[in-house]
C-alpha positions in Angstrom: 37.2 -1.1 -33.4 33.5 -0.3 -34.3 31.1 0.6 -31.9 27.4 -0.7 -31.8 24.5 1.2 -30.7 20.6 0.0 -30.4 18.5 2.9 -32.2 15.0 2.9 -31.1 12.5 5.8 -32.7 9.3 6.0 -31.0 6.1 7.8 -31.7 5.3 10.1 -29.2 1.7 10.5 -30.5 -1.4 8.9 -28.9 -3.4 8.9 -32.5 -1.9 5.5 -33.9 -3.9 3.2 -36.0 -5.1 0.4 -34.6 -2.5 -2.8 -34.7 0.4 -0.3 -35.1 2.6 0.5 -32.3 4.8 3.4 -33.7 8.0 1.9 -33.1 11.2 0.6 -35.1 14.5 -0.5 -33.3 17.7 -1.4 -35.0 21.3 -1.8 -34.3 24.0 0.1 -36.2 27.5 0.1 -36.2 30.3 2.7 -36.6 33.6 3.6 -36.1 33.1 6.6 -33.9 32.1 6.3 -30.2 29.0 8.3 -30.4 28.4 9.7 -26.7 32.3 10.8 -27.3 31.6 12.9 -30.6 28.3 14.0 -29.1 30.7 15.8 -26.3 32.9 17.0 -28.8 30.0 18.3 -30.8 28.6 20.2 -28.1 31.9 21.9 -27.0 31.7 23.7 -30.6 28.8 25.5 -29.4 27.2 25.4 -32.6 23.8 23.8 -32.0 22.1 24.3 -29.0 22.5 21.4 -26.4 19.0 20.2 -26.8 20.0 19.9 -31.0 23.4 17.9 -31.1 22.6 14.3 -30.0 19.8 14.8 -32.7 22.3 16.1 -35.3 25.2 14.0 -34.2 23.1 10.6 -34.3 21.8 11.9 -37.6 24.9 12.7 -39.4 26.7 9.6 -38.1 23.7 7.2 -39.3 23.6 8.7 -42.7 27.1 8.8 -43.4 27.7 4.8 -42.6 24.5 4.3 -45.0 26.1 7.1 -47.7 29.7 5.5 -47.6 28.7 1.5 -48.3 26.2 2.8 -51.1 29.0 5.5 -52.7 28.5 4.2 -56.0 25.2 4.4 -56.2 23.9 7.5 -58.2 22.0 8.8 -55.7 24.6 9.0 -53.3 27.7 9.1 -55.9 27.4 13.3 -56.3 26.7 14.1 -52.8 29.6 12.0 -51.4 32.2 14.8 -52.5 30.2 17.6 -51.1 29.1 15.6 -47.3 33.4 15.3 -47.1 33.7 19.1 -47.4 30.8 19.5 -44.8 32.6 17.0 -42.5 36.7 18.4 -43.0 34.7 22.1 -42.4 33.1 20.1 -39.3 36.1 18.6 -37.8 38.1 21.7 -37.8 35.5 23.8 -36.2 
């Protein structure tokens, strides 16, 4: 059953152009339950805490983009080499 998340990045900075308010929101989808993996993540002890929603979030939303555009050549020769990185991952 996928799992949908709203991702909002926003600007911390004060020195926007006028008209632009430094924001983008979007909804995702994926398989994993995030704030799950995040835990399991964090158990590894291989990031420190303040790193592994950052690298957890950022992993998950590029692989979901990097699996429905696997054919594309720019994602066609790193697809073999992000499964190593994730098999190595999971059996940390």
């Amino acid at each position: 059953m996928p799992h949908s998340y709203r991702v909002t990045l926003q600007r911390q900075s004060a020195d926007l152009p006028a008209g632009q308010d430094g924001s983008v929101s979007f909804v995702v989808t994926n398989h994993d339950e995030l704030f799950q993996l995040m835990k399991r993540v964090a158990s590894l002890g291989i990031l420190p805490e303040g790193e592994v929603a950052e690298f957890t979030t950022g992993v998950k939303l590029f692989s979901e983009v990097m699996l429905r555009h696997r054919d594309e050549p720019l994602f066609a020769e790193l697809v073999p080499h992000f499964g190593s990185f994730m098999k190595r991952l999971k059996r940390q």
